[in-house]
C-alpha positions as CSV (number, residue, x, y, z in Angstrom):
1,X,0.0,0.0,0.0
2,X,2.8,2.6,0.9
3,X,4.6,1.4,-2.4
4,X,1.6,2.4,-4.6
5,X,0.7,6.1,-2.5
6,X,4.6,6.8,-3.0
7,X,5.0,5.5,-6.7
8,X,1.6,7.9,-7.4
9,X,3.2,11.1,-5.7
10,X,6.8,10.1,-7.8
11,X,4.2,9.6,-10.6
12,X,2.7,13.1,-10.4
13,X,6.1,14.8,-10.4
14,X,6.7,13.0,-13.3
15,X,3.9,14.6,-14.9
16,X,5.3,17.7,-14.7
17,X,7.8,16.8,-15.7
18,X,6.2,14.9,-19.1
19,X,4.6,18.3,-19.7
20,X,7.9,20.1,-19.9
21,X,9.9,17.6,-22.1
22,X,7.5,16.0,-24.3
23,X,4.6,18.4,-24.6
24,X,6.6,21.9,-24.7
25,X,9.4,20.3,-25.5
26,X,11.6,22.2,-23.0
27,X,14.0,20.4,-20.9
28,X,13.6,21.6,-17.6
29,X,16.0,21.7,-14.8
30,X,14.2,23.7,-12.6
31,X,12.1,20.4,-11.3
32,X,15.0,19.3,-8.6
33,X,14.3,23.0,-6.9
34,X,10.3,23.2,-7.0
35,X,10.2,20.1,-5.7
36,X,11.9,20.7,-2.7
37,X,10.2,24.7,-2.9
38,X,7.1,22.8,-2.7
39,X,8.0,20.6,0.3
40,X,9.5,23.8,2.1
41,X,6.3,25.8,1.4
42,X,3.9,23.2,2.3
43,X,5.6,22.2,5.6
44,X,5.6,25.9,6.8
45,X,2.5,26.7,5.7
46,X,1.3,23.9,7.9
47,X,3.6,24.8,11.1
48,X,2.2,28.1,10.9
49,X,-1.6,27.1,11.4
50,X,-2.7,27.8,7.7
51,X,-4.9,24.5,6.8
52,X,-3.1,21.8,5.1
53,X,-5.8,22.0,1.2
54,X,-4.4,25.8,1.3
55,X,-0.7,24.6,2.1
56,X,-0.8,22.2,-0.7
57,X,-2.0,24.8,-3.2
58,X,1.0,27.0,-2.1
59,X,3.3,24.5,-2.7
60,X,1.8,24.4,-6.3
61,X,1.6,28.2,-6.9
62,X,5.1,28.5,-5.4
63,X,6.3,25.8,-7.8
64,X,4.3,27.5,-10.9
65,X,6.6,30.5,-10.2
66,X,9.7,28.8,-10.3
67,X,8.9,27.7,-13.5
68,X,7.5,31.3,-14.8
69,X,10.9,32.5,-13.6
70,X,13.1,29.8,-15.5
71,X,10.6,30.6,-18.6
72,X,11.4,34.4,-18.7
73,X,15.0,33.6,-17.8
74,X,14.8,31.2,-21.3
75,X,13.3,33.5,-23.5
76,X,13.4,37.2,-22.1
77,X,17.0,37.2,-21.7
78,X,18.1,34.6,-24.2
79,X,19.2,32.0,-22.4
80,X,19.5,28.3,-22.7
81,X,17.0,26.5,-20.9
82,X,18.7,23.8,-19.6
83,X,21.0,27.4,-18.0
84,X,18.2,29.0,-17.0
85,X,16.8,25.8,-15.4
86,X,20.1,25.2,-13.5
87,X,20.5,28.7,-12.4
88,X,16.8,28.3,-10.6
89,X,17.8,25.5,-9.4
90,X,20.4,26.8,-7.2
91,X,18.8,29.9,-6.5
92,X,15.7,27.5,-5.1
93,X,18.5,25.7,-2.9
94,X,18.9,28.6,-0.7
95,X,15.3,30.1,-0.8
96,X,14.1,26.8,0.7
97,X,16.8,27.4,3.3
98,X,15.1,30.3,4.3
99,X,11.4,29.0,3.9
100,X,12.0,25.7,6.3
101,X,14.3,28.0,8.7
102,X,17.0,25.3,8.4
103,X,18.1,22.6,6.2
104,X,15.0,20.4,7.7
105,X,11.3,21.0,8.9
106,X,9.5,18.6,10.3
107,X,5.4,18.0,9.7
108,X,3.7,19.2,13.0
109,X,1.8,16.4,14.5
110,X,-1.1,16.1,16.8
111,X,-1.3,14.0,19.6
112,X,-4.2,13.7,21.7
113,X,-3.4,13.8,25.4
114,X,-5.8,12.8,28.5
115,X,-4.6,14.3,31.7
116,X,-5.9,15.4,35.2
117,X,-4.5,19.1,35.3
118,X,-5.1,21.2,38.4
119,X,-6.5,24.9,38.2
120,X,-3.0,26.4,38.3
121,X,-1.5,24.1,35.5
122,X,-4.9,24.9,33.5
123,X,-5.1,29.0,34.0
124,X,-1.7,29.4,34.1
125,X,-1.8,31.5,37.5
126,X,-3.8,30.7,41.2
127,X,-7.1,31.1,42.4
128,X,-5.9,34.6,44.1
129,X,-4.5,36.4,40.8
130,X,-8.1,36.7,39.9
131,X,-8.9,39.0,43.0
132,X,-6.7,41.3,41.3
133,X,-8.2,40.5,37.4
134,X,-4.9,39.2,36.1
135,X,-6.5,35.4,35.5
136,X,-8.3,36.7,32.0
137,X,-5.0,38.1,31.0
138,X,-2.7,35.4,31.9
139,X,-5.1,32.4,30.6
140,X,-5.5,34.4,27.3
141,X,-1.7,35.1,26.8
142,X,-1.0,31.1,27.5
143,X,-4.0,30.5,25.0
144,X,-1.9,32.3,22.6
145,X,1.5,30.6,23.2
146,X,0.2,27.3,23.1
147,X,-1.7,27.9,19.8
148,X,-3.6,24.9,17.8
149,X,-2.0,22.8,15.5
150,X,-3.5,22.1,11.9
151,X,-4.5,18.7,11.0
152,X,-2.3,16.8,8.4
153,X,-4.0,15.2,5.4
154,X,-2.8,12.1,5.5
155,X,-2.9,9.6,8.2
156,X,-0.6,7.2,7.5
157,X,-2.7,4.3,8.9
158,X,-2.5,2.3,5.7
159,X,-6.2,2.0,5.9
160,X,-6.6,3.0,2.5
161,X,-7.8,6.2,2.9
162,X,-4.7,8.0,1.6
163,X,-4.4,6.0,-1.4
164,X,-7.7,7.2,-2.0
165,X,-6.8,10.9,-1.6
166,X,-4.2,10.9,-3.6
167,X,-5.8,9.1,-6.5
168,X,-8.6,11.3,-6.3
169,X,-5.8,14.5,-6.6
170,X,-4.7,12.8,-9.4
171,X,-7.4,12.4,-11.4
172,X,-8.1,15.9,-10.7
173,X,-4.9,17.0,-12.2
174,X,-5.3,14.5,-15.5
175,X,-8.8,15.9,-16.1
176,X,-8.2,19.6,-15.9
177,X,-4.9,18.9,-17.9
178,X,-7.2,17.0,-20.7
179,X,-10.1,19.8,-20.6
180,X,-6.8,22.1,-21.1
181,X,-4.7,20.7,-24.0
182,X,-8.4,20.1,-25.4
183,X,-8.9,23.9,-25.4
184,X,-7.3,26.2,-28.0
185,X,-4.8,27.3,-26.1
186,X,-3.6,23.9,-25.2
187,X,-3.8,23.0,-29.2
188,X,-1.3,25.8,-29.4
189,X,0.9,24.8,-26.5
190,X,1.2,21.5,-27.9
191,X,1.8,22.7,-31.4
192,X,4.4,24.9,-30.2
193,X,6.3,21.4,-28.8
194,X,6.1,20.1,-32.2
195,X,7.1,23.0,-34.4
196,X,7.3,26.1,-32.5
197,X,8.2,28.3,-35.4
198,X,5.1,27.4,-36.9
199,X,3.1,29.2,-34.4
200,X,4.4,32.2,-35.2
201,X,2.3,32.0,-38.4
202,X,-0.9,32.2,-35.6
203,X,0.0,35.4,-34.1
204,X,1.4,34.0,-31.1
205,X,4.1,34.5,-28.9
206,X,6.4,31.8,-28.9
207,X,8.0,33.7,-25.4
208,X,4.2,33.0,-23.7
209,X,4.3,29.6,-24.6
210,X,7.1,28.8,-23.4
211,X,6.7,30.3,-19.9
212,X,3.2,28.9,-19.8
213,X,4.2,25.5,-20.1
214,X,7.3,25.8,-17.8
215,X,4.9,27.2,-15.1
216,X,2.5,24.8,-15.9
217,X,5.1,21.6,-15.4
218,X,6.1,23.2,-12.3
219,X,3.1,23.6,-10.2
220,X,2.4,20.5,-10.8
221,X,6.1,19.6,-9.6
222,X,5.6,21.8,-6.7
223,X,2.2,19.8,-5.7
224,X,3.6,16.7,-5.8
225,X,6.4,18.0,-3.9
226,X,3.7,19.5,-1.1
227,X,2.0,15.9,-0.8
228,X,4.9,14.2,-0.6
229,X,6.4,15.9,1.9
230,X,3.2,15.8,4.2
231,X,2.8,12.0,3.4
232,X,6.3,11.6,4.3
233,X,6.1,13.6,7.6
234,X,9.3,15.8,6.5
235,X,10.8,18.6,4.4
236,X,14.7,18.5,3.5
237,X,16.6,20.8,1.4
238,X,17.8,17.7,-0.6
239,X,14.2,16.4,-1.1
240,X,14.6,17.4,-4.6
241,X,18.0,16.4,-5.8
242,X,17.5,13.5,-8.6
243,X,14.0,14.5,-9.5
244,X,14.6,15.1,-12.9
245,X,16.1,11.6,-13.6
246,X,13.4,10.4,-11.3
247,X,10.8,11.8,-13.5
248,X,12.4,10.9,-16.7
249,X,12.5,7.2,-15.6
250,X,9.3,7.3,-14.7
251,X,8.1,8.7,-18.1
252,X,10.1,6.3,-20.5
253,X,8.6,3.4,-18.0
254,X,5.1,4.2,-18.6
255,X,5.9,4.7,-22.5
256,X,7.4,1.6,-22.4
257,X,4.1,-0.3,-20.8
258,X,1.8,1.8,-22.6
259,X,3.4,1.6,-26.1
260,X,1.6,3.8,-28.9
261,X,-1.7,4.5,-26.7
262,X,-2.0,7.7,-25.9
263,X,-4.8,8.1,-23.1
264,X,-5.4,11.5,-22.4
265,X,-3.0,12.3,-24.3
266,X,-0.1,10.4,-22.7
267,X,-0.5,11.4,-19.1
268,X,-1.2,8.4,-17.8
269,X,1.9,7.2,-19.1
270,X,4.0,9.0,-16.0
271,X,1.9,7.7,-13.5
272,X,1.6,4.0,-14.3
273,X,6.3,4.6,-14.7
274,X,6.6,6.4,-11.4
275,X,4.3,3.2,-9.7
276,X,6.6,0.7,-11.2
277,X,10.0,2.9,-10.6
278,X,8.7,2.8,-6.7
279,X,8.5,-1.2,-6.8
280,X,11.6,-1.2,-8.5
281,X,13.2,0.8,-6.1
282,X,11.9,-1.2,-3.3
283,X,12.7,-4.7,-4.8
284,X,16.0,-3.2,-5.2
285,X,16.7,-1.9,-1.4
286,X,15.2,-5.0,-0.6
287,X,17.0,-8.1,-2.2
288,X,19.5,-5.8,-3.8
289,X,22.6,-6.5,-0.6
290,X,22.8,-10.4,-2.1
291,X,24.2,-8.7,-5.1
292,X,25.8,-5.7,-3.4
293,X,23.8,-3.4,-4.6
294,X,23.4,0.1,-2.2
295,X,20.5,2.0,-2.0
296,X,23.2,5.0,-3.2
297,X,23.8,3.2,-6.6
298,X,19.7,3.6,-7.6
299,X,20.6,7.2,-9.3
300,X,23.4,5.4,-10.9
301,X,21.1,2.5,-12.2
302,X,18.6,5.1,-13.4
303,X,20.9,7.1,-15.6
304,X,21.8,4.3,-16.8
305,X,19.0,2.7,-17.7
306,X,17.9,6.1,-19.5
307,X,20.7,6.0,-21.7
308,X,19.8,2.5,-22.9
309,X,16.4,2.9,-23.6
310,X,17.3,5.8,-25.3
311,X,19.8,4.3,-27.3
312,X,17.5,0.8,-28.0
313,X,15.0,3.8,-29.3
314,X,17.6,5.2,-31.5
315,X,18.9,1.7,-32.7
316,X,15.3,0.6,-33.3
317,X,14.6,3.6,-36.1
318,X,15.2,2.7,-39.6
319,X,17.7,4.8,-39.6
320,X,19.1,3.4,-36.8
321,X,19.0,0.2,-38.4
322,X,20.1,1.0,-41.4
323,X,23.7,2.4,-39.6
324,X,23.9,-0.4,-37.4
325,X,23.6,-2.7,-41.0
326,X,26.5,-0.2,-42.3
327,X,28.3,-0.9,-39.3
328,X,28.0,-4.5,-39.1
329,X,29.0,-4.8,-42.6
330,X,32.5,-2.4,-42.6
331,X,33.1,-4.7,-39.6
332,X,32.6,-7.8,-41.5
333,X,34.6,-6.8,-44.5
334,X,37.5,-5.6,-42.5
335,X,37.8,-8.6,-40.8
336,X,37.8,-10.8,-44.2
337,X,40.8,-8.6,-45.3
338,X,42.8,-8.8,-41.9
339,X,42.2,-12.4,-42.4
């Protein structure tokens, strides 16, 4: 059960992240920093006493910004976007410093205590102070030190009910992005992935789209980073580091499974990946000592596996095949006249 609410939070960071290199066709660095801007936000928000729906949609419009910021960076000032998304990225390191207050923030937790407390202990003063009409005063100022702490949204009781919620987010997210790229603007954000100087014959700015979609893959990055830092219980300045990888292993698995079909439009494709790269994962830190494997070699083993699947893609073209024919033959004649 944790597996699957974990692989579905992984899974919805990969959605942004599917948005920015496949739709928009953007690659997007700033994803490692709204994650953990998201986390940051989300966790303060909830320490402070603001409710946990409104901290989550922080995280997200905290995230957005990020990616409007690395969008403007890219096109406003002329800068490559893999740059732009770097120099976010590090920026974002030390604003989340200063959000969580330290390099970690825990998730405020509320534990129900029965206890016999005397009038002292309860007023904060005795029975006398209020001859003098110092009780109301003292009992309100210990009101307000002791504050109320807001409820988390998940439980963690593996009851089910947080597998609900977050499948319930989810779908939220895949419908609104479908009624979206439906829409006529979404027609043009997704033309502008596959030939953005065509758009230009429209009327449009390409410098819109491209800061539109970069905002839009990064509040959902930034949501996914809220949820999974309440789910987790924690928020860490390195929460982040490895998402893009993450996210890109995610989205070649569920291309992989899913082949040509394109539900809603391939989003469904980084949600089924991040699932499976969670049970991978986990098989991995589980059984993966008999081999020697470390939990510290999964980034490793994920870059790698990207670069194979990438080049099995390019191998698997006709072009591909036709070079790797070329190939095989030079080989083969150069080795009958060694011979």
């Amino acid at each position: 059960m944790a597996i699957l609410e974990q692989g579905l939070i992984i899974g919805l960071m990969a959605l942004g992240v599917y948005i920015s290199f496949r739709i928009v066709d953007l690659p997007d660095l700033t994803t490692d920093g709204s994650f953990a801007l998201g986390a940051a936000v989300a966790v303060r928000a909830l320490v402070t006493g603001i409710p946990a729906w409104l901290a989550i949609t922080l995280a997200a419009i905290f995230g957005a910004v990020a990616g409007s910021i690395t969008g403007m960076i890219h096109r406003k000032f002329k800068v490559n976007v893999l740059l732009a998304g770097i120099l976010v990225m590090t920026m974002l390191y030390s604003v989340n410093l200063r959000v969580m207050g330290g390099p970690n923030l825990p998730v405020p937790r509320v534990v129900a205590e029965k206890s016999t407390q005397s009038f002292e202990e309860m007023s904060g003063g005795t029975g006398l102070e209020d001859l003098f009409g110092e009780l109301e005063i003292k009992t309100q100022e210990r009101a307000l030190k002791t504050g109320s702490v807001v409820k988390n949204i998940f439980n963690n009781d593996l009851n089910g009910s947080d597998l609900l919620l977050i499948i319930l987010i989810i779908s939220t997210v895949i419908i609104l992005l479908t009624i979206i790229l439906r829409s006529d603007p979404g027609m043009l954000l997704r033309a502008f992935g596959s030939n953005p100087s065509g758009i230009v014959a429209f009327g449009v700015s390409q410098d819109t789209l491209a800061v539109v979609g970069l905002t839009m893959s990064n509040f959902i990055v930034g949501l996914s980073g809220g949820l999974f830092a309440l789910y987790s219980g924690f928020s860490d300045a390195t929460i982040g580091q490895g998402m893009v990888v993450t996210g890109l292993a995610s989205v070649i698995m569920g291309e992989i499974l899913l082949g040509r079909v394109k539900f809603f439009y391939g989003l469904l494709s980084p949600i089924i990946g991040g699932v499976i790269y969670q049970m991978l994962l986990s098989l991995a830190m589980r059984y993966g000592y008999r081999i020697g494997f470390l939990a510290s070699d999964m980034k490793l083993l994920t870059a790698v596996f990207i670069i194979v699947v990438i080049g099995v893609r390019q191998i698997s073209t006709s072009d591909g095949k036709r070079k790797v024919k070329q190939e095989v033959k030079r080989l083969w004649s150069n080795s009958k006249i060694s011979q």
